[in-house]
N, CA, C and O atoms as a GROMACS GRO file, in nm:
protein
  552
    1UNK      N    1  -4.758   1.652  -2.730
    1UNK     CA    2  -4.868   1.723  -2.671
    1UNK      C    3  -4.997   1.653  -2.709
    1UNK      O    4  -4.996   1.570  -2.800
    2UNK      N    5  -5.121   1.687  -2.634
    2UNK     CA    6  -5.195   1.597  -2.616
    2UNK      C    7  -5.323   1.684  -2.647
    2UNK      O    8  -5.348   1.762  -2.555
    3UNK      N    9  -5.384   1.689  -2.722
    3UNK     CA   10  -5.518   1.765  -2.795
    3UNK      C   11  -5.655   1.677  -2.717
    3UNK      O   12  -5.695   1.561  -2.718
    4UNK      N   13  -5.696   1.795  -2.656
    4UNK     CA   14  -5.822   1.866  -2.586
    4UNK      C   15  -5.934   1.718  -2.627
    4UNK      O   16  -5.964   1.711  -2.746
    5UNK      N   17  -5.979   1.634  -2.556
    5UNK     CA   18  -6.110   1.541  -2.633
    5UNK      C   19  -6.236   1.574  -2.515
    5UNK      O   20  -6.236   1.578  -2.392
    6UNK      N   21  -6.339   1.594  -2.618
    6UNK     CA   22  -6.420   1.607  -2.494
    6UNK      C   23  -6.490   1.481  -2.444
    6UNK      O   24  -6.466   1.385  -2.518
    7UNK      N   25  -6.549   1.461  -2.366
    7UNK     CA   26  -6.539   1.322  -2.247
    7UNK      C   27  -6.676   1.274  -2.337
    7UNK      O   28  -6.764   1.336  -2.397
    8UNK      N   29  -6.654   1.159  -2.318
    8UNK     CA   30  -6.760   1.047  -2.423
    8UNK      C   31  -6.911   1.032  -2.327
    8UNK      O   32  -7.015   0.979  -2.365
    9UNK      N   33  -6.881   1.098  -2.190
    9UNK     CA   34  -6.989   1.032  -2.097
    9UNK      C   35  -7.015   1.178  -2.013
    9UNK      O   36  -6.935   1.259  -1.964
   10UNK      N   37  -7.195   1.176  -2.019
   10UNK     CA   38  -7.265   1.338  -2.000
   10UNK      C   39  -7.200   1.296  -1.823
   10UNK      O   40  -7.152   1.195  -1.772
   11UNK      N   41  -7.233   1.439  -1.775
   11UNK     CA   42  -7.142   1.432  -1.653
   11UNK      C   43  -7.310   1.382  -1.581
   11UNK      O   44  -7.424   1.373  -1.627
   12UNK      N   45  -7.234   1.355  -1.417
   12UNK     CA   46  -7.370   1.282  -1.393
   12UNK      C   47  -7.448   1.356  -1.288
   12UNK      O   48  -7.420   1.445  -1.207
   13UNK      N   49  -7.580   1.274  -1.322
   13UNK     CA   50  -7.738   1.370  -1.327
   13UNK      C   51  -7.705   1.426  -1.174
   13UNK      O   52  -7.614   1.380  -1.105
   14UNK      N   53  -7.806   1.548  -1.128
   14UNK     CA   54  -7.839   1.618  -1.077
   14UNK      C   55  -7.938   1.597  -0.997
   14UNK      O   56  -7.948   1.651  -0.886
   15UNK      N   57  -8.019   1.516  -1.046
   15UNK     CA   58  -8.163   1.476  -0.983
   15UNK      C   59  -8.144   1.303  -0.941
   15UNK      O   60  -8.060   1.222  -0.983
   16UNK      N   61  -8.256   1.285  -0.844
   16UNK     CA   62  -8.229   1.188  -0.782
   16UNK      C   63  -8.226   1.090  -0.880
   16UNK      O   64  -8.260   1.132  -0.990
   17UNK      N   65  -8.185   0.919  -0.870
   17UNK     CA   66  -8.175   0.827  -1.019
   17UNK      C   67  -8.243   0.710  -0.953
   17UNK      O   68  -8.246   0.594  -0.996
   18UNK      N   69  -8.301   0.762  -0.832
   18UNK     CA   70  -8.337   0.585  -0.756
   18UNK      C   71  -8.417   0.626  -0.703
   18UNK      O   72  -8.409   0.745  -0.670
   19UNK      N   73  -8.568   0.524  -0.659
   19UNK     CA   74  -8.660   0.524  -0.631
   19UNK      C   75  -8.702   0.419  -0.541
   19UNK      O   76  -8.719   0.316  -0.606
   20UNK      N   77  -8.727   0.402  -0.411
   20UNK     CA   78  -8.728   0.287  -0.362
   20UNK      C   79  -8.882   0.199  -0.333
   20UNK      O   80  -8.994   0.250  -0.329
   21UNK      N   81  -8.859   0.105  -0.322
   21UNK     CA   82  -9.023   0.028  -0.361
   21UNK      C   83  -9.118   0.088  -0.282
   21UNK      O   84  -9.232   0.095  -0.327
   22UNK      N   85  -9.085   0.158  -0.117
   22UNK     CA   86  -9.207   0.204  -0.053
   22UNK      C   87  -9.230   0.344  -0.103
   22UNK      O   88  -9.309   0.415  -0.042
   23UNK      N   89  -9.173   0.383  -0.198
   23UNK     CA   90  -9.207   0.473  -0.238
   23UNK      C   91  -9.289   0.507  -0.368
   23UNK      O   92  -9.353   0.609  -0.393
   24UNK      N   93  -9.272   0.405  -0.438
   24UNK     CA   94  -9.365   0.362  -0.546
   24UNK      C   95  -9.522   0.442  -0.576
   24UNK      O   96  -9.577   0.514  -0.659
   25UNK      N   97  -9.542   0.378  -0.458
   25UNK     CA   98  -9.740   0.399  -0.523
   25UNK      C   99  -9.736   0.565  -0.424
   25UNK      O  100  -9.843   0.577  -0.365
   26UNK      N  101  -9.640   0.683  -0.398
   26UNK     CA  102  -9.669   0.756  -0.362
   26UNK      C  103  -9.631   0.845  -0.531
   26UNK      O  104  -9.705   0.924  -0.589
   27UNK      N  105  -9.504   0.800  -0.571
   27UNK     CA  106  -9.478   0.911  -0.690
   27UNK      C  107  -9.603   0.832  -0.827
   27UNK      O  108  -9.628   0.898  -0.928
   28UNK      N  109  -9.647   0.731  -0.812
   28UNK     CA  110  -9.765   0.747  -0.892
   28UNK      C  111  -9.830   0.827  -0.874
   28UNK      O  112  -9.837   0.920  -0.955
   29UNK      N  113  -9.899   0.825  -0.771
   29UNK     CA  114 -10.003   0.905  -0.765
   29UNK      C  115  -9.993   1.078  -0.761
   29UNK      O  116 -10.079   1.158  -0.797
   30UNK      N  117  -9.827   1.108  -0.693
   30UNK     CA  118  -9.836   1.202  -0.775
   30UNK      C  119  -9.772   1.276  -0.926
   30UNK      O  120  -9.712   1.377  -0.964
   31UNK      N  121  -9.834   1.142  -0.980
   31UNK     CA  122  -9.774   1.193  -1.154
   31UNK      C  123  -9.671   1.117  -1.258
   31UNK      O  124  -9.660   1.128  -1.380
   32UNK      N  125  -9.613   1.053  -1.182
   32UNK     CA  126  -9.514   0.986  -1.225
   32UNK      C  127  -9.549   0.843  -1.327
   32UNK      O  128  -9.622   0.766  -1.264
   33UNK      N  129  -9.526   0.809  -1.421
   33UNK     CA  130  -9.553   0.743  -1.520
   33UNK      C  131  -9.472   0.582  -1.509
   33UNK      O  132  -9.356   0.584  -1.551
   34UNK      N  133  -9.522   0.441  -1.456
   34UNK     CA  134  -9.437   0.310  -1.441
   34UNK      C  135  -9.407   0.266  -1.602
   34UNK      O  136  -9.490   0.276  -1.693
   35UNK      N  137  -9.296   0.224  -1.612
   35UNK     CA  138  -9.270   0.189  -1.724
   35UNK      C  139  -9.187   0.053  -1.700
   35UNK      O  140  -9.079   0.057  -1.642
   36UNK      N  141  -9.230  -0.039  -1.736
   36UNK     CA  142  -9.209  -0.180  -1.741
   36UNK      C  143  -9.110  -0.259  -1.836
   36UNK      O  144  -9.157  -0.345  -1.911
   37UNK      N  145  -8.977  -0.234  -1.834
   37UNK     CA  146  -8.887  -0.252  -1.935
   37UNK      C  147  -8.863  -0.402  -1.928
   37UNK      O  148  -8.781  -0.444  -2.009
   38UNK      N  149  -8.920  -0.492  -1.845
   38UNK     CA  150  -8.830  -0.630  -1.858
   38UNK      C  151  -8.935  -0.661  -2.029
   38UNK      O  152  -9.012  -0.592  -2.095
   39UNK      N  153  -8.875  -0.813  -2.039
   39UNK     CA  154  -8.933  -0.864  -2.168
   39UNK      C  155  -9.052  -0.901  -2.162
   39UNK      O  156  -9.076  -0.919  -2.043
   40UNK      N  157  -9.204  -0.939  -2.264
   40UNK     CA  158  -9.283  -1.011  -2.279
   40UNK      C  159  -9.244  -1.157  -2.182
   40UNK      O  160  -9.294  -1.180  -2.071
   41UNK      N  161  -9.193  -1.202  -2.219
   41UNK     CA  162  -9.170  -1.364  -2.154
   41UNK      C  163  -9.141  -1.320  -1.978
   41UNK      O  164  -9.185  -1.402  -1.898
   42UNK      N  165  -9.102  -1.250  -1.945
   42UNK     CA  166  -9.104  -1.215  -1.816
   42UNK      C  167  -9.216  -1.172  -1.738
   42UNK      O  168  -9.246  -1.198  -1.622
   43UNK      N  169  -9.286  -1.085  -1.845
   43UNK     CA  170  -9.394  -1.051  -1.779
   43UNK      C  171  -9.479  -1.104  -1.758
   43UNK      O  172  -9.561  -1.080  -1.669
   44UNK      N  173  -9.483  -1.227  -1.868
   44UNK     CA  174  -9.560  -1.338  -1.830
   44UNK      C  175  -9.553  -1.445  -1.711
   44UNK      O  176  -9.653  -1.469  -1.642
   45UNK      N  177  -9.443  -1.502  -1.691
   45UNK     CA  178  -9.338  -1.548  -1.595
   45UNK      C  179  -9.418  -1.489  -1.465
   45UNK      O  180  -9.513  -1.546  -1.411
   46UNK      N  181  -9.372  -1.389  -1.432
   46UNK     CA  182  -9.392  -1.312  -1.323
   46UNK      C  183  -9.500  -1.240  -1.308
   46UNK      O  184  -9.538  -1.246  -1.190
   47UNK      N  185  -9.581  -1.163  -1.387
   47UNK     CA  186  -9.688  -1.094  -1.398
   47UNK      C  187  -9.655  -0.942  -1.462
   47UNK      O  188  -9.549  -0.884  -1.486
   48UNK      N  189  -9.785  -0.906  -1.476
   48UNK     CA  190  -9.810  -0.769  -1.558
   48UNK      C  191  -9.714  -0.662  -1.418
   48UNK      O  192  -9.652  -0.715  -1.325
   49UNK      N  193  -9.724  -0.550  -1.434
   49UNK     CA  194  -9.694  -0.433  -1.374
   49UNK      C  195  -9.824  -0.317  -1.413
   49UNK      O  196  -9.808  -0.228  -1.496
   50UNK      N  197  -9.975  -0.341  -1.322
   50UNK     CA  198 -10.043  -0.284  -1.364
   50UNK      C  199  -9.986  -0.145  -1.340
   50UNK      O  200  -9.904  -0.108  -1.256
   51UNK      N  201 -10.055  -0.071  -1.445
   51UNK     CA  202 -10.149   0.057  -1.475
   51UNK      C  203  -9.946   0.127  -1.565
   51UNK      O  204  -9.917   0.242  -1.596
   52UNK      N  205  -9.876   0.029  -1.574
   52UNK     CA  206  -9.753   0.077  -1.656
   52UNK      C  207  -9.762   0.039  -1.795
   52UNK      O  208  -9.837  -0.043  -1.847
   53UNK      N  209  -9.653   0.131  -1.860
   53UNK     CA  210  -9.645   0.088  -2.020
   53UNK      C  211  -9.574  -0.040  -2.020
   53UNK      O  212  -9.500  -0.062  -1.924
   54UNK      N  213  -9.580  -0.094  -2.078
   54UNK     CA  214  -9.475  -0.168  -2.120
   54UNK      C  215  -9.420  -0.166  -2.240
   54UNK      O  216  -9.484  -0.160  -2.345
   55UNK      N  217  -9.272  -0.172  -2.230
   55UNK     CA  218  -9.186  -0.097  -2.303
   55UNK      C  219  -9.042  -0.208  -2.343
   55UNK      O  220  -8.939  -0.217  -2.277
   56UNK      N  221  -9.067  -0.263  -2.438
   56UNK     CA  222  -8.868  -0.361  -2.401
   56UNK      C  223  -8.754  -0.278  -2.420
   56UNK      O  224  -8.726  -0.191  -2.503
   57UNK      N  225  -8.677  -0.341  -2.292
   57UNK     CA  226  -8.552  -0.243  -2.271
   57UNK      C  227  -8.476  -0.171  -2.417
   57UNK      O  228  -8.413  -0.067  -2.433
   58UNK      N  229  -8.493  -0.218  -2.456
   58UNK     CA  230  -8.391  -0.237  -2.628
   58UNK      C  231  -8.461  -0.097  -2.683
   58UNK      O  232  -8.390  -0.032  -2.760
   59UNK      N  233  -8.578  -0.048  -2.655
   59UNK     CA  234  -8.677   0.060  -2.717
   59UNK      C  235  -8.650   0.173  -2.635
   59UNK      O  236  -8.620   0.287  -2.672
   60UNK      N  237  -8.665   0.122  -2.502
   60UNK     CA  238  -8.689   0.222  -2.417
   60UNK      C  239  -8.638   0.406  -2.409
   60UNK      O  240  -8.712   0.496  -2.368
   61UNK      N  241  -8.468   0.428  -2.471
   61UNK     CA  242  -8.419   0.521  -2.467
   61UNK      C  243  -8.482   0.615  -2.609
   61UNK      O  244  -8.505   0.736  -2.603
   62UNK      N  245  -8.506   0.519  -2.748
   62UNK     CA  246  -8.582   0.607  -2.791
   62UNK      C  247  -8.728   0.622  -2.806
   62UNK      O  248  -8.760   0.721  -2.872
   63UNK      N  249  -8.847   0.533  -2.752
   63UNK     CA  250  -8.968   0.586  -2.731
   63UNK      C  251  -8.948   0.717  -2.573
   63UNK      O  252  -9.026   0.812  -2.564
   64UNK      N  253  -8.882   0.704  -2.512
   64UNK     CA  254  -8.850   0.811  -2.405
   64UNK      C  255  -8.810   0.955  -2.405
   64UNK      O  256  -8.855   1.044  -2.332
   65UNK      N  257  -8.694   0.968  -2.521
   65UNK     CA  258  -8.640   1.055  -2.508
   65UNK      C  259  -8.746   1.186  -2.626
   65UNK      O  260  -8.809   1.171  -2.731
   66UNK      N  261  -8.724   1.282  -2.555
   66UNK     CA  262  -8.825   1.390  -2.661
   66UNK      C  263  -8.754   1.401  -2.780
   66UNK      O  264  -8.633   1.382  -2.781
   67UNK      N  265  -8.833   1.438  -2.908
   67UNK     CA  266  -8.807   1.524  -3.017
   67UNK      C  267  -8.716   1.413  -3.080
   67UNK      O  268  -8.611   1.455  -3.130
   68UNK      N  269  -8.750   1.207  -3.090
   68UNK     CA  270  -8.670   1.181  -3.157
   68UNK      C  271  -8.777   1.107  -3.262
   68UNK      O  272  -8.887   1.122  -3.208
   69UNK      N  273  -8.789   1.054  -3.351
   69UNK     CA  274  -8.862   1.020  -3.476
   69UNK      C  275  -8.944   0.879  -3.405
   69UNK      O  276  -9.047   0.839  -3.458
   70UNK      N  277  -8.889   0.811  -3.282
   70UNK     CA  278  -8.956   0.706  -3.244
   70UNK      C  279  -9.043   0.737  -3.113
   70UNK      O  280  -9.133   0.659  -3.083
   71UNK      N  281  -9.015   0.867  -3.023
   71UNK     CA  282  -9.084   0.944  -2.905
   71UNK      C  283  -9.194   0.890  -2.916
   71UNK      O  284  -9.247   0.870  -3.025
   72UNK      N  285  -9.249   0.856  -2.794
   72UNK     CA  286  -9.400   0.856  -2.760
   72UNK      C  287  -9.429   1.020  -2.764
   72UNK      O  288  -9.374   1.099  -2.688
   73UNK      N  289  -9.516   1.053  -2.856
   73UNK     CA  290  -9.575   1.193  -2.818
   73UNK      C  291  -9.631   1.225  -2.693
   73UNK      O  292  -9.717   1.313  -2.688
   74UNK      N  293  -9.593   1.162  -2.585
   74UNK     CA  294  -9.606   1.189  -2.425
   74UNK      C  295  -9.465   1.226  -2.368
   74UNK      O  296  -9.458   1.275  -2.255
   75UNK      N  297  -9.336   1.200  -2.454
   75UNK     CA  298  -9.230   1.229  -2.407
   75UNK      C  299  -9.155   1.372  -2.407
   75UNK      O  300  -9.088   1.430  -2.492
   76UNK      N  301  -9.184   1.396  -2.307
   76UNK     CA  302  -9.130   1.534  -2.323
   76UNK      C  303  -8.995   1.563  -2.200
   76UNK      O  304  -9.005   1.475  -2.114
   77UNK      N  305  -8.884   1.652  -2.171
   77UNK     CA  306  -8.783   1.701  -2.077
   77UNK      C  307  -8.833   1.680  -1.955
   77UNK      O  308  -8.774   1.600  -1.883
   78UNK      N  309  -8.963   1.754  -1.902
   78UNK     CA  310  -9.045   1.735  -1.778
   78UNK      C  311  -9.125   1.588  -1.738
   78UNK      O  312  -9.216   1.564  -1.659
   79UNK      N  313  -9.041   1.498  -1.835
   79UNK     CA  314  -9.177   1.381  -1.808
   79UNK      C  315  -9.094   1.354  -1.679
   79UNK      O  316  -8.991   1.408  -1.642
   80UNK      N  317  -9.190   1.225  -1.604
   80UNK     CA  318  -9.162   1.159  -1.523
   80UNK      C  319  -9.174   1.031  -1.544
   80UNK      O  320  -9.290   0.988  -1.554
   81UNK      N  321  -9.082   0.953  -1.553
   81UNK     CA  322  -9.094   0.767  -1.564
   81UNK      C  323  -9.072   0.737  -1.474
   81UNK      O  324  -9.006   0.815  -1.406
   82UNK      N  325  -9.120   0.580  -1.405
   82UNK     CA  326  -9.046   0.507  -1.335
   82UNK      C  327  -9.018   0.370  -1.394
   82UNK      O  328  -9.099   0.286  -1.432
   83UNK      N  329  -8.852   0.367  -1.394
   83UNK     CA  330  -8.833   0.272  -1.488
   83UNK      C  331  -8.838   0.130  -1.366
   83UNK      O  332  -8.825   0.128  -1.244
   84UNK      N  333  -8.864   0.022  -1.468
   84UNK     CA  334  -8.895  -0.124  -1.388
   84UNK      C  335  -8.785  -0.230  -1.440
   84UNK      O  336  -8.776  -0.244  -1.562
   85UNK      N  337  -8.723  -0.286  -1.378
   85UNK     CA  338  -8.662  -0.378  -1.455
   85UNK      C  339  -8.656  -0.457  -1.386
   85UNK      O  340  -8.651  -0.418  -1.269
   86UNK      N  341  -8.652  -0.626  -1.408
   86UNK     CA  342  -8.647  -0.746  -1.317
   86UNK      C  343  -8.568  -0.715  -1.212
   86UNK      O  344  -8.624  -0.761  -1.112
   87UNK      N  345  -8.466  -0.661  -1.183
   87UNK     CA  346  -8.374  -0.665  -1.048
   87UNK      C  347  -8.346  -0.496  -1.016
   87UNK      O  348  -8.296  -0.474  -0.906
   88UNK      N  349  -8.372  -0.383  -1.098
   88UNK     CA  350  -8.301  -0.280  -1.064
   88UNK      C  351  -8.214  -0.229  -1.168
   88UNK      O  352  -8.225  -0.112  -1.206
   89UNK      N  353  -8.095  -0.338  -1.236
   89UNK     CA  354  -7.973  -0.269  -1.277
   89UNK      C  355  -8.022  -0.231  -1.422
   89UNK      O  356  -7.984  -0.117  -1.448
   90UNK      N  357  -8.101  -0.292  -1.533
   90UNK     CA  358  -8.098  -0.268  -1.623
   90UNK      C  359  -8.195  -0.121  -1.641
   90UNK      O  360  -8.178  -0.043  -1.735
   91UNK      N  361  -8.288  -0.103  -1.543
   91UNK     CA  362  -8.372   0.011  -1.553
   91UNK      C  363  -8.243   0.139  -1.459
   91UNK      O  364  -8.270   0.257  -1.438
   92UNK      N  365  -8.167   0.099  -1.436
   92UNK     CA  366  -8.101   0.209  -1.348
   92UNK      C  367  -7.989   0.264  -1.487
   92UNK      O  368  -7.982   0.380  -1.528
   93UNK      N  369  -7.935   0.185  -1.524
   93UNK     CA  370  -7.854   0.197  -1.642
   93UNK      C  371  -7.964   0.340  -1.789
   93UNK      O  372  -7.936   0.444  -1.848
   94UNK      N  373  -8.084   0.244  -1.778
   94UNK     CA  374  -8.162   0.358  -1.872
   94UNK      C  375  -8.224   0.453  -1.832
   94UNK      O  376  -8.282   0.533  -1.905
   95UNK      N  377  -8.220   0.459  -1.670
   95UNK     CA  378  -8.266   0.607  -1.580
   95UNK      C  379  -8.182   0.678  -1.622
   95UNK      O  380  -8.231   0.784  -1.660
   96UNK      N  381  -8.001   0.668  -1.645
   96UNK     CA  382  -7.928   0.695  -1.606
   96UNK      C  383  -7.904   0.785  -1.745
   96UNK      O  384  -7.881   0.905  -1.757
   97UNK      N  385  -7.917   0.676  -1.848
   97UNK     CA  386  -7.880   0.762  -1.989
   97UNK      C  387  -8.011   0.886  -2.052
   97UNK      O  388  -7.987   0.987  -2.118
   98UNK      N  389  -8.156   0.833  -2.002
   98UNK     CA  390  -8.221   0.927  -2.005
   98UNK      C  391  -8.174   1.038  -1.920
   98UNK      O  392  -8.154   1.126  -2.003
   99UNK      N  393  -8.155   1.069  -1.847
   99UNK     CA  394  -8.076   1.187  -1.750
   99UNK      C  395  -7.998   1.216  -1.821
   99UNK      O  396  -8.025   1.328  -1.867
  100UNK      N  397  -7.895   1.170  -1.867
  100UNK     CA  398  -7.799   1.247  -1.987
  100UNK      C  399  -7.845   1.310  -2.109
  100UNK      O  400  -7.788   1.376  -2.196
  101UNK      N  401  -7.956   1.272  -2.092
  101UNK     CA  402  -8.052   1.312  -2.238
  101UNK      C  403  -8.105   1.418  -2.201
  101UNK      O  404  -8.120   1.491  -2.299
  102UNK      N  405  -8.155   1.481  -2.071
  102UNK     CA  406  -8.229   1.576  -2.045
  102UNK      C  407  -8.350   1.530  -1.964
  102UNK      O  408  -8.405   1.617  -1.898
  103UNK      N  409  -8.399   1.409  -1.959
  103UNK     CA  410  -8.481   1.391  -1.908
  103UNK      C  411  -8.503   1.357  -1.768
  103UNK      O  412  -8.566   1.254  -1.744
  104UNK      N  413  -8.457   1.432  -1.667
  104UNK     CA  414  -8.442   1.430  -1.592
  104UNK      C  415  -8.533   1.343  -1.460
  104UNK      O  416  -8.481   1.296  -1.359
  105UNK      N  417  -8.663   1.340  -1.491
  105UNK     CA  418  -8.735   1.304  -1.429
  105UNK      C  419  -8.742   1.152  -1.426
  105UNK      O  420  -8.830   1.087  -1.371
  106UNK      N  421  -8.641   1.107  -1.490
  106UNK     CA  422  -8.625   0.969  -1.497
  106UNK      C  423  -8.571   0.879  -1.379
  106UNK      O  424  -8.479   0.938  -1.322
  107UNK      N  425  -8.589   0.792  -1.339
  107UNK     CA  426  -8.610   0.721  -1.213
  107UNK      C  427  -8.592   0.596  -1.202
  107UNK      O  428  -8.700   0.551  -1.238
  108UNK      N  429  -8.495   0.466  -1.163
  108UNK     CA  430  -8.560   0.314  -1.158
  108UNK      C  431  -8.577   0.248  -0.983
  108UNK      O  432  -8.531   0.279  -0.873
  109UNK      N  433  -8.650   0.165  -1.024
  109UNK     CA  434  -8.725   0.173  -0.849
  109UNK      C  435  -8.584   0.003  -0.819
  109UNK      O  436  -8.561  -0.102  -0.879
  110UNK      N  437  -8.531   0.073  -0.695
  110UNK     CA  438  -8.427  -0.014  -0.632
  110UNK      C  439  -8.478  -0.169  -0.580
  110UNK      O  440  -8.556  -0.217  -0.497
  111UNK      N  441  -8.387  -0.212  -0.679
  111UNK     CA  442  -8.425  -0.404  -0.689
  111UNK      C  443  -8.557  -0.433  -0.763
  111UNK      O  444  -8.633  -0.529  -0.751
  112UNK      N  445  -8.565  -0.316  -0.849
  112UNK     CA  446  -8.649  -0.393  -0.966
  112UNK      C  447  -8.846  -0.467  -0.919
  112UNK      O  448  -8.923  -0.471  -0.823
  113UNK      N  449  -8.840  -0.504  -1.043
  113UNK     CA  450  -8.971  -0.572  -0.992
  113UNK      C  451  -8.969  -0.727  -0.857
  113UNK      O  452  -9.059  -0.787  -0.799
  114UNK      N  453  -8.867  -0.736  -0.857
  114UNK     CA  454  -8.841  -0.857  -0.766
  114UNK      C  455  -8.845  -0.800  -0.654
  114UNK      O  456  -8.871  -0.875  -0.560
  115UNK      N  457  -8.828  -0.691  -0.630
  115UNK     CA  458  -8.833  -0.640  -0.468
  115UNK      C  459  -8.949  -0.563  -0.457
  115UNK      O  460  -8.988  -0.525  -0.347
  116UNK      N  461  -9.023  -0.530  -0.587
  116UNK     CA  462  -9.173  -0.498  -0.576
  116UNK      C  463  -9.249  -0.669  -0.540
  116UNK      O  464  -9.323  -0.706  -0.449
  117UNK      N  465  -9.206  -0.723  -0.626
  117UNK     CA  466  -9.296  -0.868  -0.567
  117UNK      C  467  -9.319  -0.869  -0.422
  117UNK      O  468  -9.424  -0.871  -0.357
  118UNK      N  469  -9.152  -0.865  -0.377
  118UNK     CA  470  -9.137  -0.955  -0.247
  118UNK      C  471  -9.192  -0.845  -0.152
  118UNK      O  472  -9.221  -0.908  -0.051
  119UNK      N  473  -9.218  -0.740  -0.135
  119UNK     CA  474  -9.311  -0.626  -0.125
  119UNK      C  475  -9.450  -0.619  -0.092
  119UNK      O  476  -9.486  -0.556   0.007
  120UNK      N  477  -9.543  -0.685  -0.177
  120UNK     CA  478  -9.645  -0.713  -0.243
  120UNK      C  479  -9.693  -0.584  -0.300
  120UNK      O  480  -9.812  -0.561  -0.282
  121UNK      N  481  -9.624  -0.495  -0.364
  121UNK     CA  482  -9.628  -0.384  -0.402
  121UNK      C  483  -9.629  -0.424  -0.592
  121UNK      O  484  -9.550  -0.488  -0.660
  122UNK      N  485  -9.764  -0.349  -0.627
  122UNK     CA  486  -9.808  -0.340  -0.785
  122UNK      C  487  -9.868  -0.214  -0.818
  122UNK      O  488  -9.894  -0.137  -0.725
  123UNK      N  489  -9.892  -0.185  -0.930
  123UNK     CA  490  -9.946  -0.065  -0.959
  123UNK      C  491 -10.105  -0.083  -0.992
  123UNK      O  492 -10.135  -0.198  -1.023
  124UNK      N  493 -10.206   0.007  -0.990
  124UNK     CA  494 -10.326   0.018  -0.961
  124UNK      C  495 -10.365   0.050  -1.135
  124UNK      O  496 -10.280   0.112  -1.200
  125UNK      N  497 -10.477   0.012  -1.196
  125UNK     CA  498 -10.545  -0.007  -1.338
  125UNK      C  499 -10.625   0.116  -1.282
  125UNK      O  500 -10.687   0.117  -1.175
  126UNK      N  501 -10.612   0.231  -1.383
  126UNK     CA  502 -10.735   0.328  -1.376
  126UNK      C  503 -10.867   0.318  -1.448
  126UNK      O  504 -10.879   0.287  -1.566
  127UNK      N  505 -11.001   0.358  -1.331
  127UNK     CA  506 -11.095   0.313  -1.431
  127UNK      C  507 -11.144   0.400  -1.574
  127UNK      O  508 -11.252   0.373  -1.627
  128UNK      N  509 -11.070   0.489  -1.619
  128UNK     CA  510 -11.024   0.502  -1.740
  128UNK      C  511 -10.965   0.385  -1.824
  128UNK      O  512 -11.018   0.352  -1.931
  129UNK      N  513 -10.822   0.304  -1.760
  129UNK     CA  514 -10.810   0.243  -1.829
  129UNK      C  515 -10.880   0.065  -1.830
  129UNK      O  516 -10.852  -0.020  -1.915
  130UNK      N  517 -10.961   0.049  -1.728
  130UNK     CA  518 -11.062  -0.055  -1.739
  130UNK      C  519 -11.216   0.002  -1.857
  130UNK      O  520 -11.293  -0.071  -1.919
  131UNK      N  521 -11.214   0.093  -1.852
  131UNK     CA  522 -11.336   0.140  -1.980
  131UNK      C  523 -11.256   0.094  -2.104
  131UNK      O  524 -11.309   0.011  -2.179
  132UNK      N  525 -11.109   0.149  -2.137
  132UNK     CA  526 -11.064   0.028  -2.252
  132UNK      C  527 -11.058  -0.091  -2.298
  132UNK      O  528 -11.085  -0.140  -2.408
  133UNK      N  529 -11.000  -0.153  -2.154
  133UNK     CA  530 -11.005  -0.301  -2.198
  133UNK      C  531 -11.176  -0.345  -2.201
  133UNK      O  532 -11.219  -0.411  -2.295
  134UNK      N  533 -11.267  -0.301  -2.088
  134UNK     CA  534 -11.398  -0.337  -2.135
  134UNK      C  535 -11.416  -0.316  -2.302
  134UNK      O  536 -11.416  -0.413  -2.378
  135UNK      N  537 -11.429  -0.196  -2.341
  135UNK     CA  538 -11.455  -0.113  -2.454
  135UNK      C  539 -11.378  -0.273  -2.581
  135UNK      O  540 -11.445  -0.315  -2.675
  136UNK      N  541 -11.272  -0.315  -2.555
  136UNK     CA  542 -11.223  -0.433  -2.631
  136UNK      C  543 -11.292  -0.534  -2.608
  136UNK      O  544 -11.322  -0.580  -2.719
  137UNK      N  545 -11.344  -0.607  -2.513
  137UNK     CA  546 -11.364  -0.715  -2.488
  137UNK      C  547 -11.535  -0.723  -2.534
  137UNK      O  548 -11.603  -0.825  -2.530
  138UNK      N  549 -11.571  -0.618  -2.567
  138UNK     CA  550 -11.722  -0.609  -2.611
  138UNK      C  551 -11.756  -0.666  -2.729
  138UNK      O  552 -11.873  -0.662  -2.768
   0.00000   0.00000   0.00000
């Protein structure tokens, strides 16, 4: 006889897990948070992902997830991310486990920043956050 195990993998999310590039600069604006998981050397490579965090993949599940000792104190159950990753799969993979976490509002935009390139689709610098970088460069 064969004793009861419970399944190693949260059952899967409820809410949508994909985001597609023309849809981008609409869930910014309303609310939704870009989060830029490829590496430093990529982002250089290719360019920034304005007005997003940037975040390396390797971090991402615990600055994201609420109530863990490394959380961005912005992370909460109701957040909203949109995760970025060079092609899609690696930000879909950490949409995917944030959703198992509770965080439902988690999201990666289909084909990655490469299909935002080929797009010409980027995210917009708020002039909030141009008063910072001025505020540095002074």
């Amino acid at each position: 006889m064969f004793a009861a195990v419970p399944p190693t993998v949260a059952p899967a999310p409820s809410a949508p897990l994909s985001l597609r590039v023309e849809d981008y600069a609409f869930a910014v604006a309303a609310g939704a948070t870009p989060v830029d998981v490829r590496s430093h050397r990529r982002r250089q490579l290719d360019g920034a992902l304005f007005g997003a965090l940037a975040i390396d993949a390797v971090e991402v599940l615990d600055r994201l997830t609420p109530d863990t000792p490394d959380s961005l104190r912005v992370a909460r159950p109701e957040s909203r991310w949109i995760l970025v990753s060079e092609d899609g799969h690696e930000a879909e993979w950490l949409a995917w486990h944030l959703q198992a976490r509770g965080v439902h509002g988690a999201v990666f935009v289909v084909g990655g920043h490469r299909r935002m390139r080929s797009a010409r689709v980027n995210g917009r610098i708020r002039p909030d956050d141009l008063a910072v970088i001025s505020a540095h460069e002074s």
